[in-house]
N, C-alpha and C positions, 0 to 999 in steps of 0.2 A: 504493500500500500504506500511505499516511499513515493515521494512528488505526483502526488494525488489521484496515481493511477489504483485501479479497482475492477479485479477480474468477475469479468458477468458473464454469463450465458442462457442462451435460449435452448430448449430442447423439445422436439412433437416425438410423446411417448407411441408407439406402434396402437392405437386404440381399436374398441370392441364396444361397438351403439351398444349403450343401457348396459353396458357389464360392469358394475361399478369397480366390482372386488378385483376384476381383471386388469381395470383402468389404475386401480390404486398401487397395486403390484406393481408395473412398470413407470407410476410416478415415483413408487420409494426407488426405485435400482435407479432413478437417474437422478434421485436428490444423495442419493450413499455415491455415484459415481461423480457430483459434484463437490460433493464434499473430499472425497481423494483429489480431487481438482484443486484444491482452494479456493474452489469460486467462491464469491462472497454474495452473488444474487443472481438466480437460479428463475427464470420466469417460463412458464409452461400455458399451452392452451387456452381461450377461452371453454368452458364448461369440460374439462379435461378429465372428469370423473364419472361424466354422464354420458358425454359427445353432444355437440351442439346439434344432429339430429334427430334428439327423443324425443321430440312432439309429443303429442298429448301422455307421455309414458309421467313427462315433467311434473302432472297433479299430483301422480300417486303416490300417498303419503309414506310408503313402506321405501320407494323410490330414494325418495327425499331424507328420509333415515337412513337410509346406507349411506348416504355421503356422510353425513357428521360423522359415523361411525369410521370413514374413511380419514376424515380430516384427523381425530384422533389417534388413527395410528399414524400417519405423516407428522404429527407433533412430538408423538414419541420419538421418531428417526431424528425430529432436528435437534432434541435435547444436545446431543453431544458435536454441536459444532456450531459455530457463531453465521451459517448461510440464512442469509433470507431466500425464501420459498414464495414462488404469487402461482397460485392454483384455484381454478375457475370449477366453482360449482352452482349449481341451483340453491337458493336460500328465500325461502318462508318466511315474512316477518308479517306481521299485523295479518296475515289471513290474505298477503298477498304475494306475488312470488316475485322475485329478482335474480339477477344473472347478475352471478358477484365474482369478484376478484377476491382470496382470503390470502393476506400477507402474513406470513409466517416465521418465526425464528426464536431458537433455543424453546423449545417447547410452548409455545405462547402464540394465542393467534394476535398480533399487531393490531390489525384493523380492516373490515369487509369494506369493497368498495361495490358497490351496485352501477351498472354501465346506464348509462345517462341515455343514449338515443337508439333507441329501438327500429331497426329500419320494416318494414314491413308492404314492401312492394317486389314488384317481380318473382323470385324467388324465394323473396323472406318471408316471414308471419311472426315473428317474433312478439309481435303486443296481443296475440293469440292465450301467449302462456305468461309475459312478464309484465311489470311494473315498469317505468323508467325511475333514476334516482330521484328521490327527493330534493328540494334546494338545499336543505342546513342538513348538517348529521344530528346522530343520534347515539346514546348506547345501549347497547341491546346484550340480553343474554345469550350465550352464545358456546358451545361445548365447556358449561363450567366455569365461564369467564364473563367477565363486563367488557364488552368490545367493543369501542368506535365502528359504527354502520354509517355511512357516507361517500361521497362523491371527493369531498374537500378535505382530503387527507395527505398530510405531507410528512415521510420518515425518515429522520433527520438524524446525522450519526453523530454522538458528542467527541467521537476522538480524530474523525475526517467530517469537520464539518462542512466540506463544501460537498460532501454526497448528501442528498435528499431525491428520496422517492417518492414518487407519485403513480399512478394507476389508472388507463383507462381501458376500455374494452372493445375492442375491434370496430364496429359502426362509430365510435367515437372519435376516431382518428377520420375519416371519409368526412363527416358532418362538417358545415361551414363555421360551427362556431364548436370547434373540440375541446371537451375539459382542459385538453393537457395543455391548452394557451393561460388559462387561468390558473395551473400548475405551474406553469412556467414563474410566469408575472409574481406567482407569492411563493417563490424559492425553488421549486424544484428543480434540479439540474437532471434528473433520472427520470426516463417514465418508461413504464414496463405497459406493454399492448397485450392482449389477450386476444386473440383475435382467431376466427374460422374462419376464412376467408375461400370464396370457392373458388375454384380453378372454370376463365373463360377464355377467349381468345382474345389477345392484347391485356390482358387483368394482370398478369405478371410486372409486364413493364410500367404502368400507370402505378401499379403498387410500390415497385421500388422507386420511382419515384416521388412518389406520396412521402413514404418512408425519409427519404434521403431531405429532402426540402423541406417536409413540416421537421425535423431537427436541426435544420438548420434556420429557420425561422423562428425556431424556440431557443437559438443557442445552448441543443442542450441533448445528453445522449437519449438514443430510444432506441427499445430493446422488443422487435416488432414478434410474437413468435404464434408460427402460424398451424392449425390444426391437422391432423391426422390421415393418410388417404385410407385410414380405416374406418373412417367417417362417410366416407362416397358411398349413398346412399339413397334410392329412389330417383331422384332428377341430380341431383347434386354430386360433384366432383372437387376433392381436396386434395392438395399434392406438395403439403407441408413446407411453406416459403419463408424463411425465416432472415429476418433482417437485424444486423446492429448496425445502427450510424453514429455517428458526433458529429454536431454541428456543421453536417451539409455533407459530411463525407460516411460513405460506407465503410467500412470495416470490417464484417464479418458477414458472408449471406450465405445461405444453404437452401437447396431442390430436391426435394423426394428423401431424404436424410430423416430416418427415423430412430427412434431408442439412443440416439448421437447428441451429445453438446456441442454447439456452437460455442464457441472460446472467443474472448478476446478482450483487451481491458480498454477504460472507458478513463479519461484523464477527466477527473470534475475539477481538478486545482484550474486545468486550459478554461475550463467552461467558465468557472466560476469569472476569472479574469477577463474576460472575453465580456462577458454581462458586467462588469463594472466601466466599461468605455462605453458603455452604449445606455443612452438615456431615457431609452426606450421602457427598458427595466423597472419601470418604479410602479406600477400598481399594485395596491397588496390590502386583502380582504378579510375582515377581521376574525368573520365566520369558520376558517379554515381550523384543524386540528391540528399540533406537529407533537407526533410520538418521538420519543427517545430508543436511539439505540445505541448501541459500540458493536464495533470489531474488533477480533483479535490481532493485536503489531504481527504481520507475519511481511517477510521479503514478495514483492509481485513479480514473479516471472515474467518479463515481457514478452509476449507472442507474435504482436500486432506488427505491422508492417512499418516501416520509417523510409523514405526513401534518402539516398544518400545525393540526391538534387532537388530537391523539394519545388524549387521553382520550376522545374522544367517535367513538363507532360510524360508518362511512363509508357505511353504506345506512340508507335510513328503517325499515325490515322491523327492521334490527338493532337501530337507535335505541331505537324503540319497545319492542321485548326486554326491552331494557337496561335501560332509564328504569323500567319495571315492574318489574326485580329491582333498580335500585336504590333506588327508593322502599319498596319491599316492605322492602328490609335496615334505612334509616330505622327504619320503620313500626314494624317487628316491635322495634329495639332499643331505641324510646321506649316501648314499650308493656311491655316487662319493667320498665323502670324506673320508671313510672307504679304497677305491680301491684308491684312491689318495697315502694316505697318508700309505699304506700295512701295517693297524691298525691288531694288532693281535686279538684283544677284542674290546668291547662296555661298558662302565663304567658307572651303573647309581645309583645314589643315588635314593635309594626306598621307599618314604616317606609313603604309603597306602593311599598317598591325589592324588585328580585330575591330579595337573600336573605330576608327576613321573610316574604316569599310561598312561597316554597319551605317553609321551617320553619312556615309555617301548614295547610300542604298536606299536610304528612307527618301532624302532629298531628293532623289531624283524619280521616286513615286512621289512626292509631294507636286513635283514641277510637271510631269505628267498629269495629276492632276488638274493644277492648273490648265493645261493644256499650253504649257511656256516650252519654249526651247530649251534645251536640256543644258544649250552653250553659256545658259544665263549663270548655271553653276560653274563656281572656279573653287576646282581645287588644285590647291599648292603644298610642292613636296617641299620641305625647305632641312636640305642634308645638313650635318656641319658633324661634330667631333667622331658621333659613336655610330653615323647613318652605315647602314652596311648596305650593296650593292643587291642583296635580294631586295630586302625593304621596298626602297629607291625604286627598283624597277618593277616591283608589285604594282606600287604607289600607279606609277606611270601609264602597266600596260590594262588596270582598272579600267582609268578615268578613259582611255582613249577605246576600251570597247562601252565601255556606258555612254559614250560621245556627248562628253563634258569637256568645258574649255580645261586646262591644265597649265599651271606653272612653275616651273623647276625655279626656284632662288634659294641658292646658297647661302646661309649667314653664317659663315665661318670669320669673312674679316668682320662683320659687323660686332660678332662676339667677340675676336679676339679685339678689337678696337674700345669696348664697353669693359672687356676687363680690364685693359692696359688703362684707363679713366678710372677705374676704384682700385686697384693694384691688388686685382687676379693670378696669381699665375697659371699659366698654363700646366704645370705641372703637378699642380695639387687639386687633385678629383676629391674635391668636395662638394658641399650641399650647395656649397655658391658656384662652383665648377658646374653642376646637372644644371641647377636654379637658372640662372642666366641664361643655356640655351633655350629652355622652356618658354621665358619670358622673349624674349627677343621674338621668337614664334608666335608669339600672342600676339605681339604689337606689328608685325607685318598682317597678319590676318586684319587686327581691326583696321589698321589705313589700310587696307584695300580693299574694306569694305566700305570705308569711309568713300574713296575713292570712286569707287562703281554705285555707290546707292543701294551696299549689300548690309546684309547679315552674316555675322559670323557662326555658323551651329555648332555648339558644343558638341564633344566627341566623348568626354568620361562617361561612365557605367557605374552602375548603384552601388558597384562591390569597390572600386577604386575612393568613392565618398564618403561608404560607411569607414573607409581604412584612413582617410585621407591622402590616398597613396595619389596627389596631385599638387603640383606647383602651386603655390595662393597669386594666383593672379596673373598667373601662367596661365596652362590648361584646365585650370579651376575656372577659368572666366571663359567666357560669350554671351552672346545676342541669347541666343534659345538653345536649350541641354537637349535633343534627340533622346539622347540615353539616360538620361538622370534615372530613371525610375526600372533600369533595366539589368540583373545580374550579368555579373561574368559567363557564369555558365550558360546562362540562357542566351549571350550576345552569339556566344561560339556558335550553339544551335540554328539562331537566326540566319546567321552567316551561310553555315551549310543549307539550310532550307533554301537558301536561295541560290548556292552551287547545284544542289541538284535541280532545280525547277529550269535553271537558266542555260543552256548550252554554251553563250556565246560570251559567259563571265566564268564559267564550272571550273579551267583551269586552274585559273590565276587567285581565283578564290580556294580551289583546296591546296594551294601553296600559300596562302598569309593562313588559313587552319590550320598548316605544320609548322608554321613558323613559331616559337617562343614567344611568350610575351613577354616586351621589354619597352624601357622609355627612350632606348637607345641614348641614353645623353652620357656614357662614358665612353674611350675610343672602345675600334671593336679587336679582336682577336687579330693575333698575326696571319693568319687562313682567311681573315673579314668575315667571319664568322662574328656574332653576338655574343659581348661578353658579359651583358649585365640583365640576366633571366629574372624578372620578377615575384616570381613564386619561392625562387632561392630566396628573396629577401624578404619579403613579408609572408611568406607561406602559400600553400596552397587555395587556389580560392573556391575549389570545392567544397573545403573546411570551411573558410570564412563566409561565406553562401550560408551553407550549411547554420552556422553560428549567427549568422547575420538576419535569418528566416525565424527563428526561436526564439533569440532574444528580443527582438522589435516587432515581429509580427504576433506572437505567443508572449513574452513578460518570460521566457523562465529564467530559471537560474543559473547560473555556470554551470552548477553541479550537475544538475537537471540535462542541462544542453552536450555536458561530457557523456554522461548515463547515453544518452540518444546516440549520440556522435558513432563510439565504440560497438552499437547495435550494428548502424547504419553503414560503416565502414568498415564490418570486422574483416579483419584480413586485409587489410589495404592500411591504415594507419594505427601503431601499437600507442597505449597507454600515456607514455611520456611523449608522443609526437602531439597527439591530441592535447596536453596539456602545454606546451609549447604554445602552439598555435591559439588555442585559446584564452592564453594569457596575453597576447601579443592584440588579441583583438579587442579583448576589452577594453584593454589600455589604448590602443588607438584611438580605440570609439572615441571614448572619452577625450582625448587629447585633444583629435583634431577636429570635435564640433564645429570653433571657432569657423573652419572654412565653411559647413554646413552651412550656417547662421546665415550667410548671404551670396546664398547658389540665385543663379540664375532663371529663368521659369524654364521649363520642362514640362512635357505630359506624361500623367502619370495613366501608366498601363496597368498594373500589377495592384499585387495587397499593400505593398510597402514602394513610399517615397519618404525621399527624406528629407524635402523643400522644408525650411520653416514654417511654411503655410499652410501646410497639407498635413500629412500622417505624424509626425515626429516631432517634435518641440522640445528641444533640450535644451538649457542653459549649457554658453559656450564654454562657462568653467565651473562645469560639475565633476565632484569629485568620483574616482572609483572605487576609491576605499575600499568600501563592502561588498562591490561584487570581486573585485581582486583576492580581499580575503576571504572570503567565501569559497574562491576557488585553491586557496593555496592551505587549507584546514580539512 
């Protein structure tokens, strides 16, 4: 249960219409094989004792006793372990009957929830045999106990408090106004679904995503678990569809899978966090009940999937998608500001690395757009101490198949004339040695923007800002940021998406993808090869991606985002590389705000930008103290 993950599962016991004793035997085997699980919350079927089939069997009083008798021995099974159990049976109260949810744990029934909307067209009849809930709860007697009966039930753990459970019942989840919005709104981050759902054509897919959206509308996990195909019965057909999501994403589904646990753990710390940015969050009604529970401190095995590029699509079909609406968002935001601002050109500094490619790529669908000559774009290589001969002629044979104006200016004596003025030498590769050519680059870009009636487009990427790994006032500066809001990893991607799409760029584009990335500002190797690789110096930025996704898009913690990292990367970076690198990043973050604070405008594509005006807001001299020591304890 460390960093607020919580193993759930769903499971559709093999069932037998109106067998109760049968039904109950394979809900104990799969609360005894959750509990060898560690699952900590166990949710089964709607009416999983009876089968949601039993029509008129549901009056018969003798019926309706077998279940309590059931419930009692499933009480006795949870004695000896801290699982919560939601097990759906028929229940009798004032003379009238309801289809209830019983939450169950350590021998004790928590609290019956009664399902709120009764669908009863087409194939249903549901208000044939049931009540809907009541508006307020009640307590009711109940196997020996005083039991919360209601709708407005929220179960709430005193040693993880940011898990709280709620309960609705399958037609509740479809309805346009579902309990579990009001579950939400007054704390629930859990809701367990009970649900029979029957199998039509197209029902499957409308159902996941049903599933998948209303938790992410809720900010909040839901644990959908669907009924028996030993329920398929007279017209009806079930085929056991069982969903877990969080907050918009799936994580756990299963098809025809019976007597089986769905596994997977459910992060309520994410959730929790997630619900306090958002001010959506604040209804809260006073009606509601919140029972007390704990669990036992045990270690959570983590199952669930981490991808180790979080930003970037896990199928090509998706990639491809993606790359297309995020160039598209580029495209479209440099081309208002182009029409805004009755730019006569497009100014880019043409390094022959990833980012300049990318930002020359977008521009020249922006100016397409427009429907402009594509000659209105100038971009400029400008070589000097560390430029290598591949670079250079990337640069070069780019622009002239995207048939953009191009121009090669040297500032080598410019620089060396600027350092011999503040007394440079040439021989000491320093931060003023890199700094200087940077800048000198910046200031030919903007007079030649100045010049033509242009704009300069920024070329950095979201992972070079979060690090500050940019000159201030250098390459930190232009007119408009293309990539502000775009990782490293995902530029690479972009890049390729458009080597493969494009024939008459494909080469030259998968030669700056094999090239290293560098700022080229020291000399290069005696072979003119590249001597200054970026990821040698500040790391890998699939780690810092990585790092960079969790801690700004998620809040967590160092510890938190290492625990993930070593999942995500097992076998690819050990223990002390990981801690390296993410000590390196925090301390940047923080360091180098200062240039954040007054970036340029950009469009923001993604979940995270780091404009001061948009998603991130940090004081430029905040300390890291606490997340440094945090990670170093």
């Amino acid at each position: 249960m460390r960093d607020g993950f919580i193993k759930v599962a769903a499971a559709t016991p093999k069932l037998k219409v109106a067998d109760v004793s049968f039904n109950k035997e394979k809900t104990i085997s799969l609360i005894k094989k959750a509990i060898d699980e560690q699952v900590k919350l166990l949710v089964l079927p709607e009416l999983t004792l009876t089968c949601y089939t039993s029509a008129d069997l549901f009056f018969h009083p003798l019926f309706l006793q077998s279940c309590l008798s059931a419930i009692e021995d499933i009480k006795e099974v949870s004695k000896s372990s801290d699982l919560i159990v939601v097990v759906g049976l028929p229940l009798k109260v004032l003379d009238k009957l309801y289809n209830v949810a019983a939450i169950i744990q350590r021998g004790r029934v928590l609290a019956l929830v009664p399902k709120t909307h009764l669908p009863s067209y087409s194939e249903f009849y549901e208000t044939r045999w049931f009540t809907p809930a009541k508006e307020n709860n009640m307590v009711i007697d109940f196997c020996g106990e005083r039991v919360v009966f209601g709708k407005k039930v929220v179960i709430e753990c005193k040693n993880i408090p940011d898990f709280r459970l709620s309960c609705e019942i399958c037609e509740d989840l479809w309805a346009p106004n579902s309990p579990s919005t009001e579950h939400a709104l007054n704390g629930a981050t859990v809701i367990a679904n009970l649900s029979a759902s029957d199998e039509l054509i197209g029902k499957e897919e409308y159902r996941r995503d049903l599933v998948r959206i209303h938790s992410g509308k809720l900010t909040a996990g839901y644990i959908y678990c669907d009924t028996s195909s030993g329920e398929s019965s007279t017209d009806m057909v079930f085929t056991a569809h069982n969903i877990i999501c969080e907050d918009g994403s799936i994580l756990a589904e299963s098809i025809k899978k019976e007597d089986e646990l769905l596994i997977t753990e459910l992060d309520v710390n994410k959730l929790s966090t997630e619900r306090s940015k958002k001010n959506t969050f604040s209804s809260f009604n006073d009606s509601y009940t919140y029972i007390d529970i704990t669990f036992d401190e045990v270690e959570t095995k983590l199952t669930r999937y981490f991808a180790s590029h979080p930003f970037v699509p896990s199928s090509d079909g998706e990639l491809n998608k993606r790359a297309e609406k995020i160039i598209e968002l580029q495209a479209y935001g440099l081309k208002k500001r182009l029409e805004h601002t009755n730019a006569k050109s497009a100014v880019i500094g043409l390094s022959g690395g990833l980012d300049s490619t990318l930002a020359l790529l977008v521009t020249v669908k922006a100016m397409d757009l427009l429907a402009r000559d594509r000659k209105d774009i100038i971009a400029i290589t400008m070589p000097c101490f560390g430029t290598t001969k591949r670079t250079k002629s990337n640069a070069e044979l780019l622009a002239t198949a995207l048939g953009v104006s191009f121009r090669d200016i040297n500032i080598t004596k410019s620089v060396e004339s600027h350092f011999n003025d503040i007394g440079q030498s040439l021989e000491e590769f320093d931060v003023t040695y890199e700094n200087g050519q940077a800048r000198e680059r910046t200031q030919v870009l903007m007079d030649v923007a100045n010049k033509t009636g242009g704009l300069v487009i920024g070329t950095g990427d979201l992972s070079e800002l979060a690090l500050g790994w940019a000159t201030y006032n250098g390459d930190h500066m232009s007119m408009y940021a293309v990539n502000a809001s775009v990782p490293k990893t995902l530029v690479r991607y972009l890049v390729k998406y458009f080597a493969d799409k494009d024939p008459s760029v494909s080469s030259v584009l998968y030669d700056i993808l094999a090239t290293p990335v560098s700022p080229e500002l020291l000399p290069s190797n005696e072979d003119g090869t590249i001597s200054q690789v970026t990821e040698d110096l500040v790391g890998p930025y699939e780690l810092h991606d990585f790092f960079l996704y969790y801690f700004v898009r998620h809040s967590f913690s160092p510890k938190k985002i290492k625990r993930l990292s070593l999942i995500a990367f097992n076998g690819v970076y050990d223990d002390k590389t990981i801690d390296k690198w993410l000590a390196t990043f925090v301390r940047r973050f923080f360091n180098q705000q200062f240039k954040r604070s007054c970036l340029p405008d950009g469009p923001k594509v993604g979940t995270i930008t780091l404009s001061p005006r948009s998603d991130w807001r940090m004081p430029s001299d905040a300390v890291s103290a606490i997340w440094s020591n945090i990670l170093r304890s």
